[in-house]
MARBA-3410 file (N, C-alpha, C, O; in Angstrom, 1 decimal):
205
126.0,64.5,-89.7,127.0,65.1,-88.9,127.1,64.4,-87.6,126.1,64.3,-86.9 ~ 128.6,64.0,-87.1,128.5,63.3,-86.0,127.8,64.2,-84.5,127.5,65.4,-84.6 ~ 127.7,63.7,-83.4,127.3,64.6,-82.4,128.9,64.8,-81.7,129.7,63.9,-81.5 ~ 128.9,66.5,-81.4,129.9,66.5,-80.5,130.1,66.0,-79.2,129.1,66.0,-78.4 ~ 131.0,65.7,-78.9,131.8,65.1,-77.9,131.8,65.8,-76.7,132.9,66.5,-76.6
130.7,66.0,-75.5,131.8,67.2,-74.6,132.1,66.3,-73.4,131.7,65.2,-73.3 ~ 133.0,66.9,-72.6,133.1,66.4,-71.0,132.5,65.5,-70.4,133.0,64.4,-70.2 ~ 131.2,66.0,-70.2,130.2,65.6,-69.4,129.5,64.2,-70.5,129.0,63.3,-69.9 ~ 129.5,64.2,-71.7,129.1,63.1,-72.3,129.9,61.9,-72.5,129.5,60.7,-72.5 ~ 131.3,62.4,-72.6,132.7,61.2,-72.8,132.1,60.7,-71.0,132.0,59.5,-70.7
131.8,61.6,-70.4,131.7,61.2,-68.7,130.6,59.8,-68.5,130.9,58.7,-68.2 ~ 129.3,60.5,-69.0,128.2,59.3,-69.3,128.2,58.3,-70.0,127.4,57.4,-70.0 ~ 129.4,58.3,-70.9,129.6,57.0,-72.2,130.1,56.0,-71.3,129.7,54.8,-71.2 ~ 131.4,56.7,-70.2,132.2,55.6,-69.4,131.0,55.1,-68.4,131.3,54.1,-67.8 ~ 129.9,55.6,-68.1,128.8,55.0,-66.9,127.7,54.2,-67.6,127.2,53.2,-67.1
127.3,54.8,-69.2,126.7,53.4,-69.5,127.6,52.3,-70.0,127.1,51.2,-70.0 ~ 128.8,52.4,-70.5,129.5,51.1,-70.5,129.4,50.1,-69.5,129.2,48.9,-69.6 ~ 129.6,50.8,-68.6,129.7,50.4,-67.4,128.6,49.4,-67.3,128.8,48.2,-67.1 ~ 127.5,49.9,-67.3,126.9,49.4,-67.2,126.1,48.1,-68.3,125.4,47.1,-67.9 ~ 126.4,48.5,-69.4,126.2,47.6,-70.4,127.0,46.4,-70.2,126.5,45.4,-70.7
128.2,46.3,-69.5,128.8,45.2,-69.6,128.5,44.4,-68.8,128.6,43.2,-68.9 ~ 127.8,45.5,-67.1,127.5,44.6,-66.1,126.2,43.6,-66.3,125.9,42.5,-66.0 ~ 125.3,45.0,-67.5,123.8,43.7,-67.9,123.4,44.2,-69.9,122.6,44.9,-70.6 ~ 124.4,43.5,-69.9,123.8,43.8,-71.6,122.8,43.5,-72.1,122.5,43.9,-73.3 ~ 121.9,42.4,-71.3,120.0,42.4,-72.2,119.4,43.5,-71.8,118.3,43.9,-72.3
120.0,44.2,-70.7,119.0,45.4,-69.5,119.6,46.8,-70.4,118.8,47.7,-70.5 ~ 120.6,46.9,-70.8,121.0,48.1,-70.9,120.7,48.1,-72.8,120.6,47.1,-73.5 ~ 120.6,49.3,-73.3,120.0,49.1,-74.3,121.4,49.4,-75.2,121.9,48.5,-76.0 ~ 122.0,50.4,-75.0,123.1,51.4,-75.5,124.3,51.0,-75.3,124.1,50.5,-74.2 ~ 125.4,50.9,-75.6,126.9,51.6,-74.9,126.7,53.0,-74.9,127.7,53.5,-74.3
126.2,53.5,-75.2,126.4,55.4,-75.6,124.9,56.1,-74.7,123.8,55.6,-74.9 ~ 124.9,56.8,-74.3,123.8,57.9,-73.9,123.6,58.8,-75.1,124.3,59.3,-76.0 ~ 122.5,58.9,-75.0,121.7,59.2,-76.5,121.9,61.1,-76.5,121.9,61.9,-75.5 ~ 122.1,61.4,-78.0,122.7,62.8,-77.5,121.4,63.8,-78.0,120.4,63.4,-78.6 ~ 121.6,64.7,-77.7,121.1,66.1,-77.5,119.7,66.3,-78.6,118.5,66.6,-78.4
120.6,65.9,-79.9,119.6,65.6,-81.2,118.8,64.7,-80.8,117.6,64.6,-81.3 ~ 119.1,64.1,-80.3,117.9,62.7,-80.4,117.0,62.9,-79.1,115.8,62.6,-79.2 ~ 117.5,63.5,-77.8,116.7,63.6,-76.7,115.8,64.7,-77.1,114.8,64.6,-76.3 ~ 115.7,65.7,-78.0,114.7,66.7,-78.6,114.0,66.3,-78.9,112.9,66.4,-78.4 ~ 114.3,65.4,-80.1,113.1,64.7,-81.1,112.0,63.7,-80.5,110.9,63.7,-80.8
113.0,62.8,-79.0,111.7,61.9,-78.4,111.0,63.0,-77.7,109.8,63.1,-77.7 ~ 111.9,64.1,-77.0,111.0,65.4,-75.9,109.6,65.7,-77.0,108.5,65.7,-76.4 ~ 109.6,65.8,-78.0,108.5,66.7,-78.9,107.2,65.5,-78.9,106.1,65.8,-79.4 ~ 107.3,64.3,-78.2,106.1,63.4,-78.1,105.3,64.0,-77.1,104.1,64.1,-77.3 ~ 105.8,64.4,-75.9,104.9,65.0,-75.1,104.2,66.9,-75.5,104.7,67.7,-76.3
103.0,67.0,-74.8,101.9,67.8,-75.8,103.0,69.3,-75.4,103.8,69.1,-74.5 ~ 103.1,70.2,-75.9,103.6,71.8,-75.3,102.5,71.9,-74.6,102.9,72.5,-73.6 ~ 101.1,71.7,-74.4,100.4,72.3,-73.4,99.2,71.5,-72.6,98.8,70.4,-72.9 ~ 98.9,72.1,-71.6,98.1,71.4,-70.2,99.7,70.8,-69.3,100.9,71.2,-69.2 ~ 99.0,69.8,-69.0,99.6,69.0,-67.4,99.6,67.3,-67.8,98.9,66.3,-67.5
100.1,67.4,-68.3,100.5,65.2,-68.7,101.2,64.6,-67.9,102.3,65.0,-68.1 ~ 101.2,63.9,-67.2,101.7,62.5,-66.9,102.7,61.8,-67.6,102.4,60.8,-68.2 ~ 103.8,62.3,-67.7,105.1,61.7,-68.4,105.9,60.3,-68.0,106.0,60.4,-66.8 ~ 106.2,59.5,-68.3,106.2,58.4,-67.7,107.4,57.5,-68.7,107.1,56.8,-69.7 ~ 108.9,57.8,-68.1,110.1,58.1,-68.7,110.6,56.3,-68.7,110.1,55.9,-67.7
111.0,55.4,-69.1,111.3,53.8,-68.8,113.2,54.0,-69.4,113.6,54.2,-70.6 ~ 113.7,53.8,-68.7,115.1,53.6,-69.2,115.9,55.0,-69.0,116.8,55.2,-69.9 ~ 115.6,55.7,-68.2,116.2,57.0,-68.6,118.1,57.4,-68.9,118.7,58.3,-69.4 ~ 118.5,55.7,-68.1,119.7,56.3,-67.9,120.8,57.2,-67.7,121.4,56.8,-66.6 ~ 121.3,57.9,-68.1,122.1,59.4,-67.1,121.0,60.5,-67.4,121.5,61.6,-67.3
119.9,60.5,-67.7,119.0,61.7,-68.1,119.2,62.4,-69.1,118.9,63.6,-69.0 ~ 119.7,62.1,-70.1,119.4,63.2,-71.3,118.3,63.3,-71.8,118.0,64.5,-71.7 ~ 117.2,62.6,-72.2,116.1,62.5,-72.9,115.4,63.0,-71.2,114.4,63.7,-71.3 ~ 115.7,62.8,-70.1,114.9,63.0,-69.2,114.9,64.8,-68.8,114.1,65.5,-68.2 ~ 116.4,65.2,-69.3,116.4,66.4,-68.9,116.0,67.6,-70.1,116.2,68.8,-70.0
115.3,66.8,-71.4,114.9,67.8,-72.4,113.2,67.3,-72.5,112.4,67.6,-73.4 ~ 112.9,66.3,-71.3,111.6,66.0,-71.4,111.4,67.6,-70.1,110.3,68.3,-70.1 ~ 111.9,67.8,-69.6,111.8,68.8,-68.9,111.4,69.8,-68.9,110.6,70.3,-68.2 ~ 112.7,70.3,-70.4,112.5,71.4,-71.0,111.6,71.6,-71.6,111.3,72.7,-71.8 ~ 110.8,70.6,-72.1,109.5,70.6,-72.9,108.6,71.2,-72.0,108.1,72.3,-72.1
108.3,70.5,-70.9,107.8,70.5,-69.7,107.5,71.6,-69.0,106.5,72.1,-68.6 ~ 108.8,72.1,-68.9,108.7,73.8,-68.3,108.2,73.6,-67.6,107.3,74.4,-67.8 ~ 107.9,72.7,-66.1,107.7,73.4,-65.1,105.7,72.3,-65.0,105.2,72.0,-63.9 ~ 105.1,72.0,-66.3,104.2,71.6,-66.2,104.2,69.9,-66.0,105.2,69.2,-65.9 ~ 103.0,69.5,-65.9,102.5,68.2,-65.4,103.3,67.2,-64.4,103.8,67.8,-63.5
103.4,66.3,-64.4,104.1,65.2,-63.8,105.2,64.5,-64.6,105.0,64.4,-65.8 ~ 106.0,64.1,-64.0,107.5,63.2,-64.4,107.8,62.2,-63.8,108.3,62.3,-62.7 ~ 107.5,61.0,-64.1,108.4,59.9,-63.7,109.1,59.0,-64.3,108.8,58.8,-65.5 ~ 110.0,58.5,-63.9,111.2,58.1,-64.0,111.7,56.9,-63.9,112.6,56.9,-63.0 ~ 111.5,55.5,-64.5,111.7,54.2,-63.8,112.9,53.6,-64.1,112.8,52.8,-65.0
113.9,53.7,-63.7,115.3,52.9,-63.6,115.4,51.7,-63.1,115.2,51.7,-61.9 ~ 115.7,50.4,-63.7,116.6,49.4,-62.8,117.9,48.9,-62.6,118.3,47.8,-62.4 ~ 118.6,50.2,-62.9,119.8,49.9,-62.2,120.0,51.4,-61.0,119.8,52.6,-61.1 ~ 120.6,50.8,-60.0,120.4,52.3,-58.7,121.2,53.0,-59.5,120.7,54.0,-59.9 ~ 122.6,52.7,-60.0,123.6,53.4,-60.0,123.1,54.7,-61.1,123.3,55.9,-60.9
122.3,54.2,-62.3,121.6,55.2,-63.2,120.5,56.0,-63.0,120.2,56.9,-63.8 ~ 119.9,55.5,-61.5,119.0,56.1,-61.0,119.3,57.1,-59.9,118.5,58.0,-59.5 ~ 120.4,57.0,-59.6,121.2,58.2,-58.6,121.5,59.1,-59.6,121.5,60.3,-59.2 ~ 121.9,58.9,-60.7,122.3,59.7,-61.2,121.6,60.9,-61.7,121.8,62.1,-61.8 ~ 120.4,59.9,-62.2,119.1,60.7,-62.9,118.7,61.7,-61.5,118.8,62.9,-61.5
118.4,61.1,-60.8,117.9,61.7,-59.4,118.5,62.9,-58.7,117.8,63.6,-57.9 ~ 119.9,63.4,-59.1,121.0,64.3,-58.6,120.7,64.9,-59.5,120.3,66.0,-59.1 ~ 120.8,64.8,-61.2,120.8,65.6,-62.1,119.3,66.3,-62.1,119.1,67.5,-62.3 ~ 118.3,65.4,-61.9,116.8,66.5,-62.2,116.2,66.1,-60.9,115.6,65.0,-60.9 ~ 116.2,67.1,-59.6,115.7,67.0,-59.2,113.8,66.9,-58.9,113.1,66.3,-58.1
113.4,67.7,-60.0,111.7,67.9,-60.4,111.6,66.2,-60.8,110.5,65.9,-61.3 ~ 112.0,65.5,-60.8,111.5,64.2,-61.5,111.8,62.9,-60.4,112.8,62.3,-59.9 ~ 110.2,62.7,-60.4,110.4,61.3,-59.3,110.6,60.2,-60.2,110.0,59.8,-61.2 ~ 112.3,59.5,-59.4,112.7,58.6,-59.7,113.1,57.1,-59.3,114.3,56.9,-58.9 ~ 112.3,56.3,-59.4,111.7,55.0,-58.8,112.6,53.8,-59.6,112.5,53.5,-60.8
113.5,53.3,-58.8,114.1,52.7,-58.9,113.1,51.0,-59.1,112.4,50.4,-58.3 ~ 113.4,50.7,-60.1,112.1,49.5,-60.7,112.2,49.2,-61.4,112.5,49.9,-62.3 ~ 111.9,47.5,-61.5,111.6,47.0,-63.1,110.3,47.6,-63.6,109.4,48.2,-63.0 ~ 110.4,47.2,-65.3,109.2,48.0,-65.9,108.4,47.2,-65.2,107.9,47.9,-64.3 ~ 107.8,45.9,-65.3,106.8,45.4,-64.8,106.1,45.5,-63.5,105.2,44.8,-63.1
106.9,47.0,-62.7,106.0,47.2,-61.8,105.3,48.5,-62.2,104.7,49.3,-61.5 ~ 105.5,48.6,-63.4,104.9,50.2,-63.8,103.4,50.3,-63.3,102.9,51.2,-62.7 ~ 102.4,48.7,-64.0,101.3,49.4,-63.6,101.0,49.6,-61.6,100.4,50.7,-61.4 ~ 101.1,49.2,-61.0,101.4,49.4,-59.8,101.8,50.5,-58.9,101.5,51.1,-57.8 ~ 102.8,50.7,-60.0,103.2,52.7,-59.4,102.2,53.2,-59.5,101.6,53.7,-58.6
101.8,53.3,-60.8,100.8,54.2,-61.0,99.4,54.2,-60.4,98.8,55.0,-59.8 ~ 99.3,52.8,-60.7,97.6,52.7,-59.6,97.8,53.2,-57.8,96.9,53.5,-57.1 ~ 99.0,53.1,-57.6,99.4,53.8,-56.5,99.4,54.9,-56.0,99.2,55.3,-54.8 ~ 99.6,55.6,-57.0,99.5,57.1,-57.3,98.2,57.4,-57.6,97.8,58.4,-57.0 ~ 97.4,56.9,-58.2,96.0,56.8,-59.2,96.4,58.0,-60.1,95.8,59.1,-60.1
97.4,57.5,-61.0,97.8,58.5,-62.5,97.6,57.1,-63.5,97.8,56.0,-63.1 ~ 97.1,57.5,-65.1,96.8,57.1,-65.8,98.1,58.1,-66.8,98.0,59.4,-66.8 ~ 99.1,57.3,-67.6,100.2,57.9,-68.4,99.3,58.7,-69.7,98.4,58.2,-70.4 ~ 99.9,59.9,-69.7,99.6,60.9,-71.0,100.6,59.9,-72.2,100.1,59.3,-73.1 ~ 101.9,60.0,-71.8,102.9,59.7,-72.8,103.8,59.0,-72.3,103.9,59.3,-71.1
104.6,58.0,-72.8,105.4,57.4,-72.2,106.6,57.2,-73.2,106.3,57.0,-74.4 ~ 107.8,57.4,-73.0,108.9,57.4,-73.3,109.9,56.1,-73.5,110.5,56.0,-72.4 ~ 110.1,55.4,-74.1,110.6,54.2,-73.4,112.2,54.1,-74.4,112.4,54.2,-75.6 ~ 113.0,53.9,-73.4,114.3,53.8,-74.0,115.4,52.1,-73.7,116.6,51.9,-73.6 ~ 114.3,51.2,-73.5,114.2,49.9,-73.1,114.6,49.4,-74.3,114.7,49.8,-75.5
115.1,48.0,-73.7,115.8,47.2,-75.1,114.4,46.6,-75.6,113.4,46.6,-75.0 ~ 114.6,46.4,-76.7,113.4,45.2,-77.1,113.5,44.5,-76.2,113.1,45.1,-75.1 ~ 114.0,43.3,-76.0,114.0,42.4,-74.9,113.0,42.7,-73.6,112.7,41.8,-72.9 ~ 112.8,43.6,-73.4,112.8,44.2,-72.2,111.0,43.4,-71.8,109.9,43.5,-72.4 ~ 111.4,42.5,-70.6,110.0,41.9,-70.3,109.9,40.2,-70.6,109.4,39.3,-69.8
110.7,39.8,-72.2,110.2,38.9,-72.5,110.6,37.4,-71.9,110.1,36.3,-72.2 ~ 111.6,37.9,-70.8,112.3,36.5,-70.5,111.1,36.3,-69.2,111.0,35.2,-68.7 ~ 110.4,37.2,-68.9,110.0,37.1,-67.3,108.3,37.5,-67.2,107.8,37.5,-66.1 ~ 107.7,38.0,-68.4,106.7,38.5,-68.2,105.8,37.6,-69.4,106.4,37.1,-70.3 ~ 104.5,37.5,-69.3,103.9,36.3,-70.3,103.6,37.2,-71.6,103.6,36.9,-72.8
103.2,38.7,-71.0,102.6,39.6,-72.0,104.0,40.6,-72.7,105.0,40.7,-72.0 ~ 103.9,41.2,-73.8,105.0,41.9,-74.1,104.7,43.0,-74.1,103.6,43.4,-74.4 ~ 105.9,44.0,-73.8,106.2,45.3,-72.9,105.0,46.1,-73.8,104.3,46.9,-73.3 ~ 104.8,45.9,-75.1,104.0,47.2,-75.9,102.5,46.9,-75.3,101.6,47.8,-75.3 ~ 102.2,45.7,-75.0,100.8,45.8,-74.4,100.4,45.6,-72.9,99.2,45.6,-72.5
101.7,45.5,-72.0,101.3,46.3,-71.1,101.0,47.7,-70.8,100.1,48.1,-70.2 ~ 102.2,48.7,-71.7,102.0,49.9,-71.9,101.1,50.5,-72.4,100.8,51.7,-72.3 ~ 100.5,49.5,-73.2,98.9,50.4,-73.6,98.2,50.6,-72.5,97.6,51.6,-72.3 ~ 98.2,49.3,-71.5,97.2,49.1,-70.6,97.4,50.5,-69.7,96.4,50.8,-69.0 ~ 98.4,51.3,-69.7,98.8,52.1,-68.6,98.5,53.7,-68.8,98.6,54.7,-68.1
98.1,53.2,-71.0,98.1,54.6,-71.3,96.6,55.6,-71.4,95.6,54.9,-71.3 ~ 96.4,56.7,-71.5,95.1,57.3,-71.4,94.7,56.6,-72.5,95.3,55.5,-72.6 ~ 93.6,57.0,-73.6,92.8,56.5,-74.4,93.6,57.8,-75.6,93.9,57.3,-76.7 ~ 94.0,59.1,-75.4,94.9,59.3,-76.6,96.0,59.8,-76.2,96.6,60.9,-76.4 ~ 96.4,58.3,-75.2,97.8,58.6,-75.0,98.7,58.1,-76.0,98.2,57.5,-77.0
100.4,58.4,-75.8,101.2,58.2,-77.0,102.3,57.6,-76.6,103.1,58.2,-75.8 ~ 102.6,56.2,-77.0,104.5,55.7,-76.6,105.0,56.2,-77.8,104.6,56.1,-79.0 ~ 106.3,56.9,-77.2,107.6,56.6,-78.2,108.6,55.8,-77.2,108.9,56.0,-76.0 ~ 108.9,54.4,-78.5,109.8,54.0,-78.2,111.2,54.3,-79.0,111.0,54.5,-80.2 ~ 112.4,54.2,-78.6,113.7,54.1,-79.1,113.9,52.8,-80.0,113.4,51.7,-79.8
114.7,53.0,-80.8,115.5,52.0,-81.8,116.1,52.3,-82.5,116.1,53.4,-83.1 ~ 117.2,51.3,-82.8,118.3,52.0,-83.5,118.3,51.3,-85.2,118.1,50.1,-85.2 ~ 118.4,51.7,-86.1,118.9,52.3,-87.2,119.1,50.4,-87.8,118.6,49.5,-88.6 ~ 119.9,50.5,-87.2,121.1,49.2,-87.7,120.3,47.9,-87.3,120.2,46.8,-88.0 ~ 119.8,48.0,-86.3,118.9,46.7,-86.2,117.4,46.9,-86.0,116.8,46.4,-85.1
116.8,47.6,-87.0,115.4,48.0,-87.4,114.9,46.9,-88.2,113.6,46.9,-88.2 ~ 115.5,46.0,-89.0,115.5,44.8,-89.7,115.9,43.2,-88.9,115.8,42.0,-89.2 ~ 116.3,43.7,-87.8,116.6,42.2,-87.2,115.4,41.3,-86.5,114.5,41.9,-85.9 ~ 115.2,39.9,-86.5,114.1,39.8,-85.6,113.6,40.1,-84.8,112.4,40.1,-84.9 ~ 114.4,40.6,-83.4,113.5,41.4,-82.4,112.7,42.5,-82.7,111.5,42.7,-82.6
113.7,43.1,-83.1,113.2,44.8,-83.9,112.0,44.3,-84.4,111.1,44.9,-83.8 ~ 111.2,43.1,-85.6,110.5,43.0,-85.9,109.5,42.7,-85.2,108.4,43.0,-85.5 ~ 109.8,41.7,-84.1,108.7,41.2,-83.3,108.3,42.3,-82.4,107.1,42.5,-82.0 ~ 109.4,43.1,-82.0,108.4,44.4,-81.3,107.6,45.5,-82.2,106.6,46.1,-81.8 ~ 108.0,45.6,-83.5,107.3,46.2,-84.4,105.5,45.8,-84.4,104.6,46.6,-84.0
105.4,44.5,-84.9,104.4,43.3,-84.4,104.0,43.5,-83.2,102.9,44.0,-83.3 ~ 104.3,43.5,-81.8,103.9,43.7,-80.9,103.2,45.0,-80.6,102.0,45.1,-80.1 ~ 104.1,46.2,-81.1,103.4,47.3,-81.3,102.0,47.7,-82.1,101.2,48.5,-81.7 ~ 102.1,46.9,-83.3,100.5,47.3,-84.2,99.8,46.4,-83.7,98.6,46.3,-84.1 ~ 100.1,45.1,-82.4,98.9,44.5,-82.0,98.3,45.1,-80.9,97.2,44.9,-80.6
99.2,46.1,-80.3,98.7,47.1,-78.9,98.4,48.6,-79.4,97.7,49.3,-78.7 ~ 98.8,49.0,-80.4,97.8,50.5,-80.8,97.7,50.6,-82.3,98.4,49.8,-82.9 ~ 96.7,51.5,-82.9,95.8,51.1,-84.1,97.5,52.0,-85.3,97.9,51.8,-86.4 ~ 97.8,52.7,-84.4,99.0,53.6,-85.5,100.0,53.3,-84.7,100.0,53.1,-83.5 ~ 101.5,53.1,-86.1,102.2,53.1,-85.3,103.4,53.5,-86.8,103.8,53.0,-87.9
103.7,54.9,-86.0,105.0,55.6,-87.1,106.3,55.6,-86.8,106.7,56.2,-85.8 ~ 107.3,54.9,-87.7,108.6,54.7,-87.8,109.2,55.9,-88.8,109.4,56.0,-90.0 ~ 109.5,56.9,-87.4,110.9,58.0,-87.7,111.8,57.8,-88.8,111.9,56.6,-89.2 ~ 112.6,58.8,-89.5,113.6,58.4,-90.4,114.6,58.1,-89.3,114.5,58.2,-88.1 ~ 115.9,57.6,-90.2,117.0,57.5,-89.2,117.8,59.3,-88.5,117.8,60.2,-89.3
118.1,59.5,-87.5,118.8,60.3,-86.7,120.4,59.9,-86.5,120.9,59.2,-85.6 ~ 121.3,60.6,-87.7,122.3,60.0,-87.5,122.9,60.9,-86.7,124.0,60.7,-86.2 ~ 122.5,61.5,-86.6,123.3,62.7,-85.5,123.2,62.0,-84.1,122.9,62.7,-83.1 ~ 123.6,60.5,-83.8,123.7,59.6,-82.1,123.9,58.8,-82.8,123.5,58.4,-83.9 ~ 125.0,58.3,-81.6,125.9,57.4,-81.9,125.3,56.5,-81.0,125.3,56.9,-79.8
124.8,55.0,-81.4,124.6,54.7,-82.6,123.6,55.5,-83.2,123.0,56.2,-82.4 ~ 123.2,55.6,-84.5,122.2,56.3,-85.1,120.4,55.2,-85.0,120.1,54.0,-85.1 ~ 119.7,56.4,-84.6,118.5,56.0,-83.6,117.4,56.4,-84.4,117.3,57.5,-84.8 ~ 116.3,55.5,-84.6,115.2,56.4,-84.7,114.2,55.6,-83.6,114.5,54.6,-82.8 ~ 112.6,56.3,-83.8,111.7,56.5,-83.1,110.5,55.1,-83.4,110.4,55.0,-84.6
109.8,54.5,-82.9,108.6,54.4,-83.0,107.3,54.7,-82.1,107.3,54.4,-80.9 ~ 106.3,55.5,-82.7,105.8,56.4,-81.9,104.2,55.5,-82.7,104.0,55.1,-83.9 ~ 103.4,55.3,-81.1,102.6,54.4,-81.2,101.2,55.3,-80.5,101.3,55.6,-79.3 ~ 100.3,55.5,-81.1,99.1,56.2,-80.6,97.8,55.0,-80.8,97.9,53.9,-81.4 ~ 96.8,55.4,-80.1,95.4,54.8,-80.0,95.7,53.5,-79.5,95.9,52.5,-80.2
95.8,53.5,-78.0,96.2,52.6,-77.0,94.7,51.8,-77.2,93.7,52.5,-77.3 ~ 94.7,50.0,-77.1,93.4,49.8,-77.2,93.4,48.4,-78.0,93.1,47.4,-77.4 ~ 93.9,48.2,-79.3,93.8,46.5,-79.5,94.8,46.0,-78.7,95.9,46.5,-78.9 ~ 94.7,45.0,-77.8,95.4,44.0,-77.0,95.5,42.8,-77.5,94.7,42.1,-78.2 ~ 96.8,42.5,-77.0,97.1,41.1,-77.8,97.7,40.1,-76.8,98.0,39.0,-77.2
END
């Protein structure tokens, strides 16, 4: 069943266009990911204690604003955007969530800044994301950042779960954590999305 269409989403489709056209390796989507799908990544973070959420790509905040609701009010939220214009936006819409306008590769740095070590991290980054500019690839820096049973879910879509990148970050992923489970498809987002959800941060590659 497709996802309904409201206002405020036709609204966000024309801002990540926008933006997709301005950096199409940076932007992952044409579409902001809908309601069904921002649930399913929200359910990575625990219902209970205080975690360290640590959001990469949030774009207009949907997945940021049902990491929330998970949240209710507990642990920490951050938020890494590099583009401002997605980052104002995130920033107006939830205010509870510090949002740091940044490439990923300064994540570990935020954090040792802070002195937070990530519970869970979220990542709605293209594959690409890192490889033209960083020696190491994005799934093993992110282990480095995560607790010991911390958890990435990353995003991916459906249609190119078989293409080479998709595979090489697959590969990248079981060289940076010991499990790593691929979601069914979520056709309910356009495009249709699923999950890789990567636990036991620890073999480095």
């Amino acid at each position: 069943m497709p996802q309904r269409l409201t206002r405020q989403h036709l609204a966000d489709a024309t801002v990540f266009l926008r933006e997709f056209v301005r950096s199409p390796l940076l932007t992952a989507s044409v579409a902001p990911s809908s309601r069904v799908l921002a649930d399913h990544i929200a359910a990575s973070v625990p219902p209970r204690g205080d975690p360290v959420v640590v959001e990469l790509g949030p774009g207009t905040g949907t997945i940021t604003a049902a990491i929330q609701r998970r949240l209710g009010g507990r642990g920490r939220h951050l938020a890494i955007e590099l583009s401002p214009r997605l980052a104002a936006v995130v920033g107006q819409r939830c205010p509870e969530v510090e949002v740091i306008c940044a490439d990923v590769a300064a994540l570990p740095g935020i954090l040792a800044e802070r002195r937070l070590t990530a519970d869970v991290i979220v990542s709605a980054l293209p594959w690409a994301a890192l490889r033209a500019t960083h020696p190491r690839s994005l799934p093993s820096v992110l282990a480095d950042v995560l607790s010991g049973d911390g958890v990435l879910c990353q995003l991916g879509y459906a249609a190119t779960r078989y293409a080479p990148p998709a595979r090489r970050q697959l590969a990248d992923l079981r060289s940076a954590f010991e499990q790593v489970h691929i979601s069914r498809p979520i056709w309910r987002n356009l495009p249709p999305a699923l999950t890789y959800l990567a636990r036991r941060p620890g073999r480095r590659s």
